[in-house]
C-alpha positions in Angstrom: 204.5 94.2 -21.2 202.6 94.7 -24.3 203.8 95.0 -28.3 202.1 96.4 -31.0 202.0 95.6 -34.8 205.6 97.2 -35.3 207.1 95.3 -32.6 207.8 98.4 -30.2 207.2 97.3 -26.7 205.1 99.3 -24.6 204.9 98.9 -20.7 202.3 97.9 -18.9 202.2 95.4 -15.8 198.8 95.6 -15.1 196.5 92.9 -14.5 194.4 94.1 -17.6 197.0 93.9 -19.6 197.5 90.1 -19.0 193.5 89.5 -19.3 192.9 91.5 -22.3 194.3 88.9 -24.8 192.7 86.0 -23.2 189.7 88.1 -23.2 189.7 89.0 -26.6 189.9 85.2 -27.8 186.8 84.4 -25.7 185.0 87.4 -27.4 185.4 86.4 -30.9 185.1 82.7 -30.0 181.8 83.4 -27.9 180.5 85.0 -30.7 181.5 82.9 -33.3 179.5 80.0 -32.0 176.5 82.2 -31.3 176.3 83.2 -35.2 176.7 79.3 -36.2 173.7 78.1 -33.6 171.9 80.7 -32.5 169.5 80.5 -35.9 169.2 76.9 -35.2 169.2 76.1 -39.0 171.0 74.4 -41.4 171.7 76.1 -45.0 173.4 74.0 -47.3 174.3 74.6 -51.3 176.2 71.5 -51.8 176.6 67.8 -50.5 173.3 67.3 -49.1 174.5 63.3 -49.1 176.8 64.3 -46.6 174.4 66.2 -44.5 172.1 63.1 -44.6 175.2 61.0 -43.5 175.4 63.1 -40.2 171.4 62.3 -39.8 172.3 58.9 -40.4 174.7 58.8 -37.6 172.2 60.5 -35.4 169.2 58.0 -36.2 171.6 55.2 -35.3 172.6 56.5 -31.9 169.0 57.9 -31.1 168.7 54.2 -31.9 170.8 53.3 -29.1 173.8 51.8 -31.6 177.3 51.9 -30.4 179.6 53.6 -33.0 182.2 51.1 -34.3 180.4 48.1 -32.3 177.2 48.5 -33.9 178.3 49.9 -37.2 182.0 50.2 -38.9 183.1 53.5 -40.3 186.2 55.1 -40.9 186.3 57.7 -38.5 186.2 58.1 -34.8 183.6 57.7 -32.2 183.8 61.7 -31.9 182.6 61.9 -35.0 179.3 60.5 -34.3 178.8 61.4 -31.1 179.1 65.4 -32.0 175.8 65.4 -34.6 173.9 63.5 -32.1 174.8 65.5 -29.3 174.1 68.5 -31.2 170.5 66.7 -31.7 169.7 66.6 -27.8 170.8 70.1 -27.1 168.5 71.4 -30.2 165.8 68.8 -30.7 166.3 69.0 -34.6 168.0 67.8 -37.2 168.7 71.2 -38.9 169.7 72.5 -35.5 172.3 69.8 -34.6 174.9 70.5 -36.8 175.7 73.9 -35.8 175.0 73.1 -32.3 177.8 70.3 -32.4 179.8 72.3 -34.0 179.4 75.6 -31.8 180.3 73.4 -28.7 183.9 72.3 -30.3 184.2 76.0 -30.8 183.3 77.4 -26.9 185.8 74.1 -25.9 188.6 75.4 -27.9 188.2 79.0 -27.3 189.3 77.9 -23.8 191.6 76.0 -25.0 193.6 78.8 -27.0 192.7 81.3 -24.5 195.4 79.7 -23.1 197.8 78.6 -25.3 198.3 81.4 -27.4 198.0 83.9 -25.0 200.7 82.2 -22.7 203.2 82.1 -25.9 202.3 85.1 -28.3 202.6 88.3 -28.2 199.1 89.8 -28.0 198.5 90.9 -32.0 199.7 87.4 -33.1 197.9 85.4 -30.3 194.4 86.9 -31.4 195.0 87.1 -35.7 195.6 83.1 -34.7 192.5 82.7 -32.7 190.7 84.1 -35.3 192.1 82.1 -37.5 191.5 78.2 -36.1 188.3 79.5 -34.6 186.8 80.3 -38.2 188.0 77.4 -39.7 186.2 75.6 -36.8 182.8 77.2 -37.0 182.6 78.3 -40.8 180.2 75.4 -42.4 182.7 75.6 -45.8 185.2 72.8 -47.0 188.3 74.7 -47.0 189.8 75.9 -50.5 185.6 76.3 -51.8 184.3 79.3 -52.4 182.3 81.3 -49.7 179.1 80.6 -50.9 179.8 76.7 -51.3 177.9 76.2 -47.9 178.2 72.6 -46.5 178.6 70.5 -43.3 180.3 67.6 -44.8 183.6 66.7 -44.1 183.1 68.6 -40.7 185.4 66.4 -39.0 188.6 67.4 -41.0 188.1 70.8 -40.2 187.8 70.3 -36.5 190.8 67.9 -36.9 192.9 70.2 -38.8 192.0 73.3 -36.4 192.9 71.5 -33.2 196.2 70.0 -34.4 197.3 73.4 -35.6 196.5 74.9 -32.2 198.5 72.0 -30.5 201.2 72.7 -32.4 201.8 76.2 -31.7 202.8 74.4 -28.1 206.0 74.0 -29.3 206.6 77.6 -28.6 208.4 77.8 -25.1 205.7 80.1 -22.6 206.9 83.6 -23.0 204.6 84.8 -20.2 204.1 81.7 -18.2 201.3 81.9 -15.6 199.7 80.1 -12.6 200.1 76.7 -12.6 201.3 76.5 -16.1 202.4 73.3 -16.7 199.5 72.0 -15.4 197.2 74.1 -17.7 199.7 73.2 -20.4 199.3 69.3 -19.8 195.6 69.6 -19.5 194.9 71.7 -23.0 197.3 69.4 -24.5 195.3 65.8 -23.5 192.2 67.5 -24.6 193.1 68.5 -27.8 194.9 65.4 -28.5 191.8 63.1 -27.4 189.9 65.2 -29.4 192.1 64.5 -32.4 192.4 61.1 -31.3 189.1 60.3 -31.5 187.5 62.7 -34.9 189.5 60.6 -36.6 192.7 58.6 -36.3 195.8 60.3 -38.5 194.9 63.5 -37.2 195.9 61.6 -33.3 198.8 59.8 -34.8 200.0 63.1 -35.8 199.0 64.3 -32.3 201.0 61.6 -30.7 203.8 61.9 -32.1 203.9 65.8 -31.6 203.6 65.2 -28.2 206.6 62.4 -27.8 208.8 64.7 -30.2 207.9 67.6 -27.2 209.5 65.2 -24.7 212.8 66.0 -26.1 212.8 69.6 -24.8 214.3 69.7 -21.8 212.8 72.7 -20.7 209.5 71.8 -21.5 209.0 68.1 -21.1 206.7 67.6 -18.2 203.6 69.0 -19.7 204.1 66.3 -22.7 204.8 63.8 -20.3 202.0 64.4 -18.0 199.7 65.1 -21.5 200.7 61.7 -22.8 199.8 60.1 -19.0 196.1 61.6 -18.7 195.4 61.0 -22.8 196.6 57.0 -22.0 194.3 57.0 -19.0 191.4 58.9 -21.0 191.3 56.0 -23.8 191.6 53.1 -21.4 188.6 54.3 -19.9 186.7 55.4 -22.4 187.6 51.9 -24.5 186.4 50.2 -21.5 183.7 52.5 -20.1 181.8 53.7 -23.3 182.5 52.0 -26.2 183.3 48.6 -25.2 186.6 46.2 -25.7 188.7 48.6 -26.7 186.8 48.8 -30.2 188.0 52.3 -31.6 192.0 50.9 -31.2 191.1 47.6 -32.5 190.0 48.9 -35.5 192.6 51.6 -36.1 195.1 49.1 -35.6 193.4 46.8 -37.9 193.4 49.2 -40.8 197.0 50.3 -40.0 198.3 46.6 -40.1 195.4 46.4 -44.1 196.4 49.9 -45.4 199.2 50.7 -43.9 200.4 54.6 -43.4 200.4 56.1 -46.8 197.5 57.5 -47.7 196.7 58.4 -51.1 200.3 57.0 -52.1 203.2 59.0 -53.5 201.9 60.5 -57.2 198.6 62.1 -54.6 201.3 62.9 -51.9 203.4 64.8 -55.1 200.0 66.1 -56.4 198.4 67.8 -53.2 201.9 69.4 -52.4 202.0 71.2 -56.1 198.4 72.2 -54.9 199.8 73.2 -51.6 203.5 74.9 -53.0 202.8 78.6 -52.2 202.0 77.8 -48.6 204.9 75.6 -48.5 207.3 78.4 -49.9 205.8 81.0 -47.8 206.6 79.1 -45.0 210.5 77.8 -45.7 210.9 81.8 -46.0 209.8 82.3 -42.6 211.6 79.4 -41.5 215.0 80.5 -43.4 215.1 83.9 -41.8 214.7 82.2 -38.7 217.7 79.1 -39.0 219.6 81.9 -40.9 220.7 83.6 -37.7 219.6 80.9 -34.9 220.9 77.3 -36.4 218.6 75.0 -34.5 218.0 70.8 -35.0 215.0 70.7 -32.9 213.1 74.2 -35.0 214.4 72.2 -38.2 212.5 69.2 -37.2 209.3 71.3 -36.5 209.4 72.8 -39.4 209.3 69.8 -41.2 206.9 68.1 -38.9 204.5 70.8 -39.7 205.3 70.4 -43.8 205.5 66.9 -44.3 202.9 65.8 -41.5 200.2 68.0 -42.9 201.0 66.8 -46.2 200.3 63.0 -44.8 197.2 64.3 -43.2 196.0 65.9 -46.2 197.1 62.6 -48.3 194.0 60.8 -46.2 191.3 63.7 -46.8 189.3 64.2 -49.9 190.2 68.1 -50.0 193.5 69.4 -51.9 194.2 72.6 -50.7 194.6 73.3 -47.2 197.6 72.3 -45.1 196.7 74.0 -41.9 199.6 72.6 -40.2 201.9 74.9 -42.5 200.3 78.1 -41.0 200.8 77.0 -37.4 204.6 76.8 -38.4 204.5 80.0 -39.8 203.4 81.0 -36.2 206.3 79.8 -34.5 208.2 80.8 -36.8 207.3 84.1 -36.1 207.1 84.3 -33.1 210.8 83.2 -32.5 211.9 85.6 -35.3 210.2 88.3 -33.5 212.2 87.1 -30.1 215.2 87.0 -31.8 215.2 90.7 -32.4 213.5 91.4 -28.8 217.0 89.5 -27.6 219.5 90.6 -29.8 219.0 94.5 -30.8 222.1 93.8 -33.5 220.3 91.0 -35.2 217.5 93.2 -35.8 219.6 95.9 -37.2 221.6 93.3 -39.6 218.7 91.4 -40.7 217.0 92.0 -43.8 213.4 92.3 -42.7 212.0 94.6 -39.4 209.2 92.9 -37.2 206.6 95.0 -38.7 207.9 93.2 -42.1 207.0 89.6 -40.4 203.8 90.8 -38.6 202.7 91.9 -41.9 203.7 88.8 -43.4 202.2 86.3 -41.2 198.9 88.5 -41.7 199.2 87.7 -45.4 199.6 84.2 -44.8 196.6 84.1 -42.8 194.0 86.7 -43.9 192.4 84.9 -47.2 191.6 81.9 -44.9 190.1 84.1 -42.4 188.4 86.3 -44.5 186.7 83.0 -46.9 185.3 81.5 -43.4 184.5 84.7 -41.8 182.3 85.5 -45.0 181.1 81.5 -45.3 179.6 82.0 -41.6 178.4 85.5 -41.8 176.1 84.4 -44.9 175.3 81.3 -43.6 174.4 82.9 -40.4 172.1 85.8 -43.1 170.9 83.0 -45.0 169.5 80.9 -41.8 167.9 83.9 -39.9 165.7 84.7 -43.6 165.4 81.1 -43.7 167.0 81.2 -47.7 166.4 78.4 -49.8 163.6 75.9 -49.7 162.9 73.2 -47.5 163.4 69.5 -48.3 159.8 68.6 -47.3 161.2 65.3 -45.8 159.3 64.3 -42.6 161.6 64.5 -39.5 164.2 66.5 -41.3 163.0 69.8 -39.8 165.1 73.0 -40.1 167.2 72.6 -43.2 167.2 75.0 -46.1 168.8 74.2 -49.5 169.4 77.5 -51.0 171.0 78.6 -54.3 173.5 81.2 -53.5 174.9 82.1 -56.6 176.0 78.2 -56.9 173.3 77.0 -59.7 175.4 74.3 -60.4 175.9 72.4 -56.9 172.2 73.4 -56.2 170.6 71.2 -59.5 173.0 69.0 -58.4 171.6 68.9 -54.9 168.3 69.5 -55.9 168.1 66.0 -57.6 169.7 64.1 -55.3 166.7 65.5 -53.3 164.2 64.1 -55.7 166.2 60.8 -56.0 165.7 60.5 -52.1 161.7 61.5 -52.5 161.3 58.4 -55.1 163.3 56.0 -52.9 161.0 57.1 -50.0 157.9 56.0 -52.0 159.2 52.9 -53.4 159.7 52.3 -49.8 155.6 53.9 -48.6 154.9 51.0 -51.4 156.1 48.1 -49.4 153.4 46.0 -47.9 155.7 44.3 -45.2 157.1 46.1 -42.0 160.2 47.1 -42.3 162.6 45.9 -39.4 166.3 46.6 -40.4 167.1 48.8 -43.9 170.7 48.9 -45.5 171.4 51.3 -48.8 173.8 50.5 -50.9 175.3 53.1 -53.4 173.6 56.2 -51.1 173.0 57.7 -48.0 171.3 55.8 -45.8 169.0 58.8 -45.2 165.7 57.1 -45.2 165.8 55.7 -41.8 165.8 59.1 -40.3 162.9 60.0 -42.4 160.9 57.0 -41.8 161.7 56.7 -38.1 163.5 52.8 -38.9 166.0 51.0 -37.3 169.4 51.1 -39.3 170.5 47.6 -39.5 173.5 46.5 -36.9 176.4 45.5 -37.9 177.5 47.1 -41.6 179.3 49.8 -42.7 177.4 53.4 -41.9 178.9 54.9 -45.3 178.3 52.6 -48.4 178.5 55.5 -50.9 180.5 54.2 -54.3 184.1 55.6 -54.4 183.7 57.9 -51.4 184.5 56.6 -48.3 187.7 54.5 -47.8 186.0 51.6 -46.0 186.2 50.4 -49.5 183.1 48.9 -50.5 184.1 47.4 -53.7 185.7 44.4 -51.9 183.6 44.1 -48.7 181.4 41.4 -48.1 178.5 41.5 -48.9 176.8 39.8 -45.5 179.7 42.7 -44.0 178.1 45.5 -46.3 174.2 44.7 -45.2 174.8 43.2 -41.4 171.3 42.9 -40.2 169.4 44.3 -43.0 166.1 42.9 -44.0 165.1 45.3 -45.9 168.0 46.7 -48.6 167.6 49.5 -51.7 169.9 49.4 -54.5 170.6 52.3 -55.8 171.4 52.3 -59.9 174.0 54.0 -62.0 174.0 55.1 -65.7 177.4 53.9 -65.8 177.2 50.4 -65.9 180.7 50.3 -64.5 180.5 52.4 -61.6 177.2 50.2 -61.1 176.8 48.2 -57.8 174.4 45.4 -58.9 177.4 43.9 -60.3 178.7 43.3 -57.5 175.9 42.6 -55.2 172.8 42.0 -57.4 173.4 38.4 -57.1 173.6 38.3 -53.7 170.5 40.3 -53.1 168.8 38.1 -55.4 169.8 34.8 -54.0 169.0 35.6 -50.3 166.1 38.6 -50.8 162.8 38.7 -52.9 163.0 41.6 -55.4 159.7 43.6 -54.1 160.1 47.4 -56.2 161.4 48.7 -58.7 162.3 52.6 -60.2 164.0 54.8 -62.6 167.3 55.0 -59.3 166.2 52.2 -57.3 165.7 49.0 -56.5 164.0 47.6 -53.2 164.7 43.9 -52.3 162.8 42.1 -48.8 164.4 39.6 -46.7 161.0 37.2 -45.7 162.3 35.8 -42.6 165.2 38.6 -41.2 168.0 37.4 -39.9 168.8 38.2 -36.4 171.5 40.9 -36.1 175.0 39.8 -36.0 176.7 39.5 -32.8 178.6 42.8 -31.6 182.4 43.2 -32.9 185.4 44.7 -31.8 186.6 44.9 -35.3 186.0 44.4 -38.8 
């Protein structure tokens, strides 16, 4: 049984019908990922730092470093593991980006062939597809404009794309296949290791989804058995591949340090007045739903998916962009759209018709799905005539900085560029060999270029007010680890400068050996051997 845009069912018990859903998501996923890595180039307009973080992360595993053993960071070991994976499958840096990215996409193309074609009707199942599949593959922060082309911040958009699709589980199969609650409990494990391990509040959020699920009595064993294979995953891969259970050590370290609330209450108030249409747009589906149908457990959803994707977004740098809202709106819609299937008098006494909420879900979704669909189409156009210039940075082959109509982010760009040339000569100037470099205020991007060994033991991210590892109070001996080699970068500001904090330290344990207009480069005569691996910070 099919149902088209109006809600009229059709009949249809052919196999075909069943397959032609499923096969639709794995069209548009399919070729999604071909136009993000087929070109095998990167195009960037904005935020080449956080490009060259990526190539950072690579270096240090191409290195053979252990993330969050060798190096502390804020994320999760997925996180690192995706660029440098994307790096062995292409064999360049401008190709490994939109390879990693490509094979999150084919993964959850699977993924939602499933779910939302066991749970949606067929128009709803595919607009959603669409929907977390070009969030996925579209190299644009969310909220930017199209031609705002970037990688950075990649992992939020995988993290926000796979917890909206796990949500949508909370819809009751309404044409359950083969073995579905096994399919159910394996989709569900992978998405929420995947989110467990991009970064951790997208796998709290993940978790407790999963043990909310268990209070449906109809639908518990798929949580269950999820929660089972995702407690076996971690114990092995704690003990297998990272090492002494690391990656929980340190979430649990920052947990007990920072505690759960993000960005505190005045951002919490600020990104929801950023956020306030979605939120309204969604308490009208949800009131037309609860209007007729008075239910605790869609109540609790609804507010799972408001206020829990308000937390997440509390802990990301974006402000617009609650993706968890729209996966609400699904269900919501969805069980609306039931509810008149059911009951033929609530559809006549309600104020809206299922074309009405078809429509209106559309709206919710289509200016999300038509900002990434254009992001990827002119990133995929820009990569293919190879639009921009090239940074002219040995190693870094494959990556185009390109001023699409964005003048602004690309002189912006565009000196960061020539900050990181000058750097890379005060460093060509150095007489001694370089074992172990550390950058403080920047991008460690130079030992990518250069072919060096990051030092062991620091933090990966040490730019100033941008990642929450917080900097400003780290040691410094924590901040360098193993570095015997260290550049300085220097502010205008004198306040936002970090020789203030560390310049004395530098001087009292390194020989100042260069000097320029951004940098300073300071040698360590005898290094230190690296510090001794850690389970946590």
């Amino acid at each position: 049984m099919s149902e088209s845009l109006t809600g009229t069912k059709t009949f249809g018990t052919s196999r075909w019908h069943r397959l032609s859903p499923a096969m639709s998501i794995l069209l548009i996923g399919f070729l999604l990922a071909a136009l993000l890595a087929t070109p095998g180039v990167t195009v960037t307009t904005k935020s080449l730092d956080q490009l060259f973080l990526a190539f950072d992360w690579i270096q240090r595993l191409l290195k053979g470093q252990v993330p969050l053993t060798d190096f502390h960071g804020s994320l999760g070991p997925l996180a690192y593991l995706l660029p440098a994976l994307g790096y062995r499958l292409t064999g360049s840096f401008g190709g490994a980006m939109p390879a990693a990215l490509a094979l999150v996409v084919v993964l959850m193309t699977i993924v939602s062939s499933h779910v939302l074609v066991s749970r949606l009707r067929p128009y709803l199942a595919i607009v959603f597809a669409a929907f977390v599949l070009l969030i996925l593959s579209a190299p644009v922060k969310l909220g930017e404009p199209v031609t705002a082309l970037s990688f950075g911040l990649y992992h939020d958009r995988i993290g926000w794309a796979v917890i909206a699709l796990l949500f949508v589980m909370y819809l009751r199969p309404n044409h359950p296949l083969g073995w579905q609650t096994v399919l159910d409990a394996i989709s569900a494990a992978i998405m929420t290791l995947v989110l467990v391990y991009i970064r951790a509040p997208y796998g709290l959020l993940a978790l407790a989804f999963l043990i909310f699920m268990l209070t449906d009595k109809r639908q518990c064993l798929w949580p269950a058995a999820a929660l089972f294979l995702v407690i076996v995953a971690i114990v092995a891969a704690e003990t297998t591949f990272i090492g002494s259970f690391a990656y929980v050590s340190e979430v649990w370290h920052r947990i007990k340090s920072d505690g759960l609330a993000g960005g505190g209450w005045p951002d919490l108030l600020d990104k929801g007045l950023g956020n306030l249409t979605d939120l309204l747009l969604l308490s009208v589906l949800a009131s037309l739903m609860l209007w007729r149908k008075r239910s605790l457990r869609d109540l609790v959803f609804v507010l799972l998916c408001a206020v829990g994707g308000l937390w997440l977004l509390s802990h990301n740098l974006q402000r617009w962009g609650i993706i968890t809202v729209h996966a609400g709106a699904l269900v919501m819609t969805e069980l609306l759209l039931r509810r008149m299937d059911e009951d033929p008098r609530y559809r006549e006494r309600s104020v809206v018709n299922p074309a009405g909420v078809n429509l209106f879900f559309l709206a919710f979704v289509l200016p999300t799905i038509l900002q990434c669909g254009m992001a990827l189409a002119l990133h995929a156009g820009a990569a293919v005539a190879k639009a921009g210039q090239s940074l002219a940075l040995p190693r870094v082959d494959g990556v185009q900085l390109a001023d699409l109509w964005t003048t602004g982010d690309f002189r912006a760009a565009a000196f960061y560029l020539d900050m990181v040339q000058e750097g890379r000569s005060l460093l060509d100037g150095l007489q001694e060999p370089i074992k172990n470099l550390s950058v403080l205020g920047s991008v460690n991007v130079f030992s990518t270029v250069l072919d060096l060994e990051p030092a062991q033991g620091g933090i990966a991210d040490v730019r100033w007010d941008f990642a929450d590892q917080g900097p400003k109070t780290a040691a410094p001996a924590e901040l360098l680890g193993s570095a015997d080699t260290v550049l300085l970068r220097k502010f205008e500001d004198p306040a936002d400068d970090l020789r203030q904090l560390y310049l004395p330290y530098l001087q009292q344990n390194y020989l100042q050996a260069g000097e320029s207009q951004n940098w300073m480069l300071f040698h360590r005569q005898q290094p230190v051997s690296g510090p001794p691996r850690q389970t946590s910070p």
